[in-house]
C-alpha positions in Angstrom: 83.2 125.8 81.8 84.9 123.1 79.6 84.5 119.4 79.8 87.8 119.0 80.2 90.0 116.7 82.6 93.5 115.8 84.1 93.9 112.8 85.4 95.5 112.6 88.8 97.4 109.3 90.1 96.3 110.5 93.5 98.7 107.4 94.9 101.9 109.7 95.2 103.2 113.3 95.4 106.1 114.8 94.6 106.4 117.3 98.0 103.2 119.0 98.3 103.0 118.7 94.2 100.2 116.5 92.6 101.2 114.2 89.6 98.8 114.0 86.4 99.1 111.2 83.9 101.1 112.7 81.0 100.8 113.5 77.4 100.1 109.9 75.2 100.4 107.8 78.1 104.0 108.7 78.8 104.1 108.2 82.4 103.3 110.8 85.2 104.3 114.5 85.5 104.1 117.5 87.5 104.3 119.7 84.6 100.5 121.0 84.1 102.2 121.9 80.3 102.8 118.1 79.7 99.8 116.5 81.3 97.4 114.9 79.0 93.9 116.3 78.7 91.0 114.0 78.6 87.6 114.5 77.6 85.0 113.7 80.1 83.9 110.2 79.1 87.6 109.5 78.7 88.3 110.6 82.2 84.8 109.1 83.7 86.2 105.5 81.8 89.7 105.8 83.5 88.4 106.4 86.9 85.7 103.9 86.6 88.7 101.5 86.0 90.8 102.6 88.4 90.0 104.5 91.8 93.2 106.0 91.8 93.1 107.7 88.5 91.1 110.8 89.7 90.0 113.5 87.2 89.8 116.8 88.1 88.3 119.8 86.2 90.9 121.2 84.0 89.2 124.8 84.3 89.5 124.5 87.6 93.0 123.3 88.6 94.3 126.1 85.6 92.9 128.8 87.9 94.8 127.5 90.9 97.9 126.3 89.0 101.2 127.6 90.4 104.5 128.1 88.7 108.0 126.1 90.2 111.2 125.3 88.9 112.4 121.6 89.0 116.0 121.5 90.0 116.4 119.1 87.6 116.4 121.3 85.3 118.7 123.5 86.5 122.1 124.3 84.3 124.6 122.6 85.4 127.1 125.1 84.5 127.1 129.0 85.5 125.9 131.2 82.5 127.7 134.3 81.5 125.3 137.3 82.1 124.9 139.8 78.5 125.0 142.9 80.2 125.3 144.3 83.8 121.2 145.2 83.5 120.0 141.8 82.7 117.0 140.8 84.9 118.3 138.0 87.5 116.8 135.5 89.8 118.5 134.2 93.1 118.2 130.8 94.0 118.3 129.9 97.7 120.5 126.8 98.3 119.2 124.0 100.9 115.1 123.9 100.9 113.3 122.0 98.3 110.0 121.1 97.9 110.0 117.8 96.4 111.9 118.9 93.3 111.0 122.5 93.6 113.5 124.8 95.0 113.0 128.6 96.6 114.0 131.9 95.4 114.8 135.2 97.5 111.7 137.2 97.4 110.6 140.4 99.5 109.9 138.3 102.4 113.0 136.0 102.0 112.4 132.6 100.2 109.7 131.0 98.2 109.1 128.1 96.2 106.4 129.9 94.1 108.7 131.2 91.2 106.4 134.1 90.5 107.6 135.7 93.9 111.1 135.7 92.8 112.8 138.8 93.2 113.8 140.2 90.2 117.1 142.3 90.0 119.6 143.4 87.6 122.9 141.9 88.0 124.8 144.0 89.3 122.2 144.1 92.6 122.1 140.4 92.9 125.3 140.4 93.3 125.2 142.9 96.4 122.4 140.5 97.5 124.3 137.3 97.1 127.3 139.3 98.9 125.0 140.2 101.6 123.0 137.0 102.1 126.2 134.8 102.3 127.4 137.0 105.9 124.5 134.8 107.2 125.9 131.8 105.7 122.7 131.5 103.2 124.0 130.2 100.0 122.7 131.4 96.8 123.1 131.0 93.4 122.3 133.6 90.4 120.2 133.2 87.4 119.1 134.8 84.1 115.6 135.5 84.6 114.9 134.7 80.6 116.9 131.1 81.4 115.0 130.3 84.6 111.7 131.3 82.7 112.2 128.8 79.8 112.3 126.0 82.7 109.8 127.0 84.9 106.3 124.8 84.8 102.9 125.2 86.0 102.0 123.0 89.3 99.2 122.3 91.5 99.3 121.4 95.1 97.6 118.5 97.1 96.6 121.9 99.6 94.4 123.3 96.2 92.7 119.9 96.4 88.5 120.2 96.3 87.3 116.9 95.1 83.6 118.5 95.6 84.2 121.0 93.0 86.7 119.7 91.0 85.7 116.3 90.5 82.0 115.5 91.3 81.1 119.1 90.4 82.4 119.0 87.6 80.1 116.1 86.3 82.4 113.2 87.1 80.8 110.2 88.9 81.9 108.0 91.5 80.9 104.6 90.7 83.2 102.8 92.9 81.2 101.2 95.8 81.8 102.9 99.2 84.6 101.5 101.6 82.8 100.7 105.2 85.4 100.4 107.9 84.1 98.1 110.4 84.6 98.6 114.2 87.2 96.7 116.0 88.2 96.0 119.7 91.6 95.5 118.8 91.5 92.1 119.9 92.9 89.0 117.6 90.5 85.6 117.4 92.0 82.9 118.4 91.3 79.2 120.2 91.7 77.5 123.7 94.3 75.1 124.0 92.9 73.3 126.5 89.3 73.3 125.0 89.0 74.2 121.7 86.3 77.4 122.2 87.3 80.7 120.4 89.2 83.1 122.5 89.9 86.4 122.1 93.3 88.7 123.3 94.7 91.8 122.7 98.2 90.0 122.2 98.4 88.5 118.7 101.1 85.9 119.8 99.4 84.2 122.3 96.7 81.7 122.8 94.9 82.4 125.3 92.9 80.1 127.5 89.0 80.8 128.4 90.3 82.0 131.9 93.0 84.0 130.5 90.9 85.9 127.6 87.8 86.2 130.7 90.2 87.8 133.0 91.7 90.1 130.4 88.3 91.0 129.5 87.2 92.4 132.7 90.5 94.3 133.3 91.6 92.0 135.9 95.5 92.1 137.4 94.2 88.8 138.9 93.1 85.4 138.3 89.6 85.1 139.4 88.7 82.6 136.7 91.4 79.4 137.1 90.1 77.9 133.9 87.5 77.1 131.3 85.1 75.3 133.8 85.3 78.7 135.8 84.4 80.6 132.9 81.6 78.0 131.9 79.9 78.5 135.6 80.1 82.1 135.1 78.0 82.0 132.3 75.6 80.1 133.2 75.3 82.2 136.1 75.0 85.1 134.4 
């Protein structure tokens, strides 16, 4: 396996898409074509910079890459077919994927453009005929123009940090993130005494009585006020 790496801005995704840093610093990008490749010092000195920046195996997420057209990139204007026989593609109108939009398949739609049903013109006509009694709109492609368009992806559901990242030799030297317990209470003081309260309603302050009573679950006031409270604990 190579010591190679892309470097993920793990902050954002574009639907279920990952986005790597791309080629020369230019930004970010889907495209697996256009994402920079990093050795793994590079990548290990990036991370160690920035959490965020996460590199993962470039072996790895090749293996599991997916191909998906960006509608984006779409033409914008319909495309006269050569000849009757010319492999097609069917878009179907309305679901996306962040950018990524689905093709008829065997099993009806798919954003995965190597699924797309492939059909000679003349027959995706008679399926865009047939599909549009159900009100599914379509529109029909050139396989040869869709291919030049098409990327390679990889999805957040691929993700395997284990593997791809720490088993790949890349270290995390970023100090572990402890999330302490709470109560869901807010700190706050006694207006009539100064001691530290605490209440589950941020907007208030509450009194010793109040934040005592509240603390036991009370609907009623068995402490009147902070004198009450003071007894109670030397009681207890």
């Amino acid at each position: 396996m190579s010591q190679l790496f892309y470097l993920r801005d793990s902050r954002s995704n574009v639907g279920d898409t990952c986005m790597f840093w791309a080629k020369n610093g230019l930004g970010y990008t889907s495209d697996l074509n256009k994402a920079h490749v990093y050795t793994k010092e590079e990548a290990q000195r990036y991370f160690d910079s920035r959490e965020t920046d996460i590199p993962y195996s470039k072996d790895q997420i090749d293996q599991l890459a997916t191909v998906r057209v960006d509608h984006q990139y779409l033409p914008t204007t319909s495309l006269p077919f050569i000849e009757h026989d010319t492999d097609c593609v069917i878009h179907i109108v309305g679901d996306y994927n962040g950018n990524d939009i689905y093709w008829l398949t065997d099993a009806y739609h798919s954003v995965e453009y190597s699924d797309a049903l492939v059909l000679p013109q003349a027959e995706a006509l008679k399926k865009a005929v047939h599909l549009a009694k159900y009100n599914v709109e379509t529109v029909i492609y050139p396989k040869s123009v869709i291919d030049h368009i098409a990327r390679r992806t990889f999805q957040v559901s691929n993700v395997n940090k284990r593997k791809m990242v720490t088993g790949a030799g890349i270290k995390n030297n970023h100090p572990r993130k402890r999330n302490r317990p709470t109560t869901g209470r807010t700190r706050g003081n006694c207006p009539d005494c100064g001691k530290v309260t605490w209440g589950f309603n941020p907007y208030e302050l509450y009194t010793c009585a109040e934040a005592k009573n509240e603390r036991l679950g009370l609907g009623y006031q068995l402490f009147d006020n902070c004198e009450d409270v003071k007894q109670a604990r030397s009681a207890a």
